[in-house]
C-alpha positions, 0 to 999 in steps of 0.5 A: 508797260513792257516794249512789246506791249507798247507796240500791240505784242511786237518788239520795237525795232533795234536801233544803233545810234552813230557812236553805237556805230563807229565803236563797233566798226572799229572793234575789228580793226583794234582786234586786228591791227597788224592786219588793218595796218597792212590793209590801210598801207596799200590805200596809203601808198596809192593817195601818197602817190596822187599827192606827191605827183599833185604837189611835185607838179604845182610846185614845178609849174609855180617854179616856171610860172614865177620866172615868167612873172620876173623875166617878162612876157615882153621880150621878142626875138628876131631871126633870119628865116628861110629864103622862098628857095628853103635857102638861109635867109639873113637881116638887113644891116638896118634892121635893129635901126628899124626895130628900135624905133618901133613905137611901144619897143623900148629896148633892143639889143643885138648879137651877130653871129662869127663864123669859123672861129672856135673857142679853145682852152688854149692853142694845144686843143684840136680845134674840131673840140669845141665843146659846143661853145658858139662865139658872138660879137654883142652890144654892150646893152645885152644885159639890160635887154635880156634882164642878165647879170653878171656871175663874175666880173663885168660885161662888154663896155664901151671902154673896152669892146674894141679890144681882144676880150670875151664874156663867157654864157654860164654853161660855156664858162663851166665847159671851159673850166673857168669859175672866175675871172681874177688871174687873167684868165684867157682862151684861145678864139681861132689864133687870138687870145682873149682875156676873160672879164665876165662871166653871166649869170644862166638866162632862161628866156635866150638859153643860146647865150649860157653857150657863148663867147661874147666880144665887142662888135668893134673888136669882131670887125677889126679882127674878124672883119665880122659883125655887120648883120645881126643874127638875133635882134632881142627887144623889150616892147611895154605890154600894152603893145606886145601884141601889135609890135608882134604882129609888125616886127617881119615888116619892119626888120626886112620890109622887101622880104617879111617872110624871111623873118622869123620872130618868137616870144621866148616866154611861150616856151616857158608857158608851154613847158608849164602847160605840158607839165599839167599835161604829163600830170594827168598819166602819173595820177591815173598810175597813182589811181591804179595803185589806189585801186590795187589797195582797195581789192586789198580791203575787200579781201581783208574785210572777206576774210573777216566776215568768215572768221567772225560768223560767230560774232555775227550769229550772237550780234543777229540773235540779240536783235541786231537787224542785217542792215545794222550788221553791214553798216557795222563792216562798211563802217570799218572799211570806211575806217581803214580806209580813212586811216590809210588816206590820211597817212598817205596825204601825210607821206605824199606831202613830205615827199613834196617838200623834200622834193621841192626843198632838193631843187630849190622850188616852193614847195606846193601841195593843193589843196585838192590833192589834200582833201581830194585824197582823203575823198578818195579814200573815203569812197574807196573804203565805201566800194571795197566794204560793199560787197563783205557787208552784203555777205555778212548782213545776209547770214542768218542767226542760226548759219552764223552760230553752227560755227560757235 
């Protein structure tokens, strides 16, 4: 029995099975394919943006949350504030006595700022030139305090504080020009030489240090008749008590005058720059998404200029049996592909460019798994929307339009 006696005389409808549609989807795109490799590129270049700018950012923020976890969130730091007068305020003599006996502080450590002594490289250089080098004198349990290590060399100890020696903060020994300390190294503090016999390692959570020279206390009070009020008291508190020791740390340093004690926890900064990270994030996504949209106008007129060039394809395809619907699914489809094809190069080249950029400056390197398939998914509708409006046109030529062109 023919189909069309089996349906009372009407021809059964065509139908296109999902292979069916797929191979004639991508007949376009193998007969094109300079210029679907041009097409797919604006699409790739819009996802390898969103990628890189996901990955770089949570390889940054996996960088600063990882010095968070090994630096601590329990260290504390006190300061003179300001006087009711917006005056400088200063610390109490007793006030790291007062701090270390804290329940719940278990280490404290303090530096006392000297004044009008410069740091020179020797006695010839104007001592207007500091380089921005600032010199303290410091407790020898600095380093345990603030989690430190020493570049080179060794740090203040008790055999040797009272006598004319510094340890240089990272950045001053690099202003300085001093890359070790074999040699008897020495710089010139305000009439004085100082031997050189330590050098830190850069400390992220008290960056004021990497910019210091640091002597004895005893010796800042022999020689400069300096050091008996502590400009900044660091502490260590378990982290079960950080938050009370916190709330109690103004009233314990000056209990006459709390409000002249500036307290800070040096890890929020680093939480802060971490959250601002995700924030800036946000903007370079929406110029990663305008370029996304920029590829998307390039496929819709791609898939424009197709449809015209093949009315005839189209005309032969409608008067086999092929319905409009099968004729639009069939460029939707190549859109989709192109599309696809594009997102999946430009997760590729988005992730490359993370670890290299990770790898440059030695962060780990992340690429989210959203930013991963959020990419592809994104490609994926793009090619959706930019196919919508050729294939309306295309499924909407009729047999007899379409073959004039023939």
């Amino acid at each position: 029995m023919s189909a069309a006696a089996a349906t009372g005389g009407r021809l059964a409808p065509s139908k296109m099975l999902p292979m069916d549609v797929l191979r004639a989807g991508s007949l376009g795109l193998r007969a094109r394919r300079a210029r679907a490799a041009l097409s797919a590129l604006g699409v790739a270049i819009g996802i390898a943006a969103l990628v890189a700018v996901l990955g770089i950012s949570a390889s940054s923020q996996a960088n600063l949350l990882s010095q968070i976890e090994q630096l601590g969130t329990n260290l504390l730091t006190v300061q003179p504030g300001q006087t009711l007068g917006s005056g400088s305020a200063s610390l109490p003599s007793y006030a790291e006595q007062r701090i270390r006996s804290m329940p719940g502080v278990y280490s404290t450590s303090a530096t006392y700022s000297i004044s009008n002594v410069t740091v020179r490289r020797n006695s010839y250089v104007d001592s207007a030139i500091t380089s921005g080098i600032s010199v303290y004198a410091a407790d020898r349990s600095l380093p345990r305090t603030l989690s430190g290590s020493m570049a080179a060399g060794e740090f203040i100890s008790a055999a040797n504080e009272r006598y004319p020696v510094v340890v240089l903060g990272a950045l001053a020994a690099e202003r300085l020009g001093i890359g070790s300390v074999t040699g008897n190294q020495q710089i010139y503090l305000s009439g004085r030489w100082f031997t050189v016999i330590g050098i830190m390692k850069p400390l992220t959570l008290a960056s004021e240090i990497n910019t210091s020279a640091l002597i004895g206390v005893k010796a800042a009070q022999t020689i400069y008749k300096s050091g008996e009020a502590a400009s900044t008291i660091y502490l260590r508190a378990s982290n079960d008590a950080i938050k009370r020791v916190d709330s109690q740390l103004s009233g314990a340093a000056n209990p006459a005058h709390p409000n002249e004690v500036s307290v800070s926890r040096p890890s929020d900064a680093l939480e802060a720059r971490a959250a601002a990270k995700g924030a800036f994030t946000g903007l370079l996504v929406g110029l990663g998404a305008v370029a996304l949209f920029v590829g998307a106008v390039g496929i819709a007129n791609v898939m424009v200029i197709s449809v015209l060039e093949r009315r005839s394809e189209i005309g032969l395809r409608r008067a086999l049996g092929a319905t409009g619907h099968h004729i639009s699914m069939q460029f939707i489809t190549e859109s989709l592909l192109l599309a696809l094809l594009g997102g999946i190069a430009g997760v590729i080249i988005g992730s490359l460019a993370t670890v290299g950029y990770a790898v440059s400056d030695n962060l780990p390197a992340q690429v989210p798994a959203i930013a991963i398939f959020g990419g592809i998914t994104a490609a994926m509708v793009t090619g959706v929307f930019a196919g919508l409006y050729p294939a309306v046109r295309a499924a909407r030529l009729s047999p007899t339009q379409a073959l004039k062109t023939v």
